[in-house]
N, C-alpha and C positions, 0 to 999 in steps of 0.2 A: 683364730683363723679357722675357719669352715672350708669343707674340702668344694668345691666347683662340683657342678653335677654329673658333667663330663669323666671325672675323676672319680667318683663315684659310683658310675655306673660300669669303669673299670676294674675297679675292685671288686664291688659286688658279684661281676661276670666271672672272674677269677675264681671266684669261691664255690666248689663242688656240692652240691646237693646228693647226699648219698639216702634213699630212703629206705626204712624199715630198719635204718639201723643205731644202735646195736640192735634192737627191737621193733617190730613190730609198731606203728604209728608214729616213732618215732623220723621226723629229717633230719642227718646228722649233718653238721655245714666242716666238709671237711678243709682245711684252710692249705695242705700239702700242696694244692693245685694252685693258690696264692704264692705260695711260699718259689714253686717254680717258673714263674712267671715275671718276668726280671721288669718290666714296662709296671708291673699292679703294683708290685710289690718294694719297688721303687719309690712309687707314686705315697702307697702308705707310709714309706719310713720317710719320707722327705716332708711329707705332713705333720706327723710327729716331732719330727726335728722342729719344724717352725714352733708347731703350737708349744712346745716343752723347752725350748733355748732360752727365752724370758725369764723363767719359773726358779730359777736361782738354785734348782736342784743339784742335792751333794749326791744321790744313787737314786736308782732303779730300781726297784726287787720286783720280781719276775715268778708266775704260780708255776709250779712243778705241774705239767713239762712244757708246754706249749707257750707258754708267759716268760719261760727260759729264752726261746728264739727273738723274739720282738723287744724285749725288754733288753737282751747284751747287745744287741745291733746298734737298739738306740741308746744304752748308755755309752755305749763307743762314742758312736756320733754328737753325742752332746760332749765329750772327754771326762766324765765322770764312772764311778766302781756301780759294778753291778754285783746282786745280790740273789741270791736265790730262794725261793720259802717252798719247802718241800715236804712230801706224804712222811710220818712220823717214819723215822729208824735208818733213813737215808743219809744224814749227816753224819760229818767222822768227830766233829767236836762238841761240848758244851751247847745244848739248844735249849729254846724256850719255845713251849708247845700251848697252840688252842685247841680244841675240840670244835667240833660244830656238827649238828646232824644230819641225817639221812634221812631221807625214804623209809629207809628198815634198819636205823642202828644209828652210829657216830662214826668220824672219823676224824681225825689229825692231821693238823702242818706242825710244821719245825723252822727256825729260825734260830743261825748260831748267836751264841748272846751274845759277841762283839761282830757281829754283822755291819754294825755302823761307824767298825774302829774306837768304840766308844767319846763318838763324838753327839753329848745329848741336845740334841732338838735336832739331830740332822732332819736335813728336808726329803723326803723322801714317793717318790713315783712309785705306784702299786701297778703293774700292768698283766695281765692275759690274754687269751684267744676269745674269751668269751664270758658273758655271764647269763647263767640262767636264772638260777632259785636264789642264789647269792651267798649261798653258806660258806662255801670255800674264799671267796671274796672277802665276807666279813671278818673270817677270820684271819685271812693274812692282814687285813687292814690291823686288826686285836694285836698280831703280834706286835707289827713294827710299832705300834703308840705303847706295845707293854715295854719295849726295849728302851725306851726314852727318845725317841724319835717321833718325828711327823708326818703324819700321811696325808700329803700335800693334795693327794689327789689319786680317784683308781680309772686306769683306761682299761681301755677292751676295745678288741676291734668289731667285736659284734656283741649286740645288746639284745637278747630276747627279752623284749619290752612284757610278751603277758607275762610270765612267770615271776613276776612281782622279785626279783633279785637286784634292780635297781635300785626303786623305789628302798629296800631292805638298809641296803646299801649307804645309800644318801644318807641315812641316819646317822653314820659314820663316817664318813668323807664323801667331797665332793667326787662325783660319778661324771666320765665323760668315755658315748661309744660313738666309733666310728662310726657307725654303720648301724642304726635302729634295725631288727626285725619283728615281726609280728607276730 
């Protein structure tokens, strides 16, 4: 299911344009302004619902922090566990960590190792606010296939298409955004 343009172009409007930040040339797309707007954001989780109810999915896991929101709503609404994969030293149990890098270094997610109740092949939904360069995507997708699980699939509600994080992406699970940017 494809979202109407109508619907679309409600969500899209929803979405704050903050510029220069954190930095300087940077547009940050802040989603808080989505988030409280009950008509957009409505519209997305009820898209979701449709496109993801088919998909035979046992969880959600959701990127720390922003992939937390979108990701329990919708595993709610589908009736299945949501999961969380979080910046290294966050969790209080047993995790299984990727690396993936940076600009200027590396950094870490986490994933509890019975995240999936050790149930092997669970199906699993990879979702976030957003992907840019794709590193942190990649590597949540890494975990949940290092756990014995499958990643069925990663959303975002917004895809910055140059930044080549899709494309990266796809190499490892199918990649679906709301919302292409430029």
């Amino acid at each position: 299911m494809s979202l109407s343009e109508q619907d679309r172009r409600i969500i899209e409007n929803a979405i704050r344009d903050i510029p220069d930040f954190p930095k300087p040339g940077i547009v940050f797309k802040d989603i808080t302004t989505l988030l409280n707007d009950k008509e957009a954001f409505g519209i997305l989780m009820n898209h979701l619902h449709v496109r993801y109810g088919g998909h035979a999915l046992d969880y959600v896991a959701g990127i720390d922090a922003r992939g937390f929101i979108f990701g329990a709503a919708l595993a709610q609404m589908l009736g299945i566990g949501f999961v969380p994969i979080r910046k290294k030293g966050k969790l209080p149990y047993t995790t299984v960590s990727e690396k993936y890098a940076l600009e200027y270094g590396v950094d870490e997610v986490e994933i509890h190792i019975d995240a999936f109740g050790g149930k092997n092949g669970a199906r699993v939904l990879l979702i976030d606010d957003l992907i840019a360069t794709g590193g942190t995507a990649v590597a949540a997708a890494n975990l949940i296939e290092k756990i014995g699980a499958e990643c069925v699939e990663a959303c975002f509600i917004l895809g910055l298409e140059a930044l080549g994080g899709i494309e990266k992406l796809t190499e490892v699970t199918p990649v679906y955004a709301v919302i292409g940017v430029d």
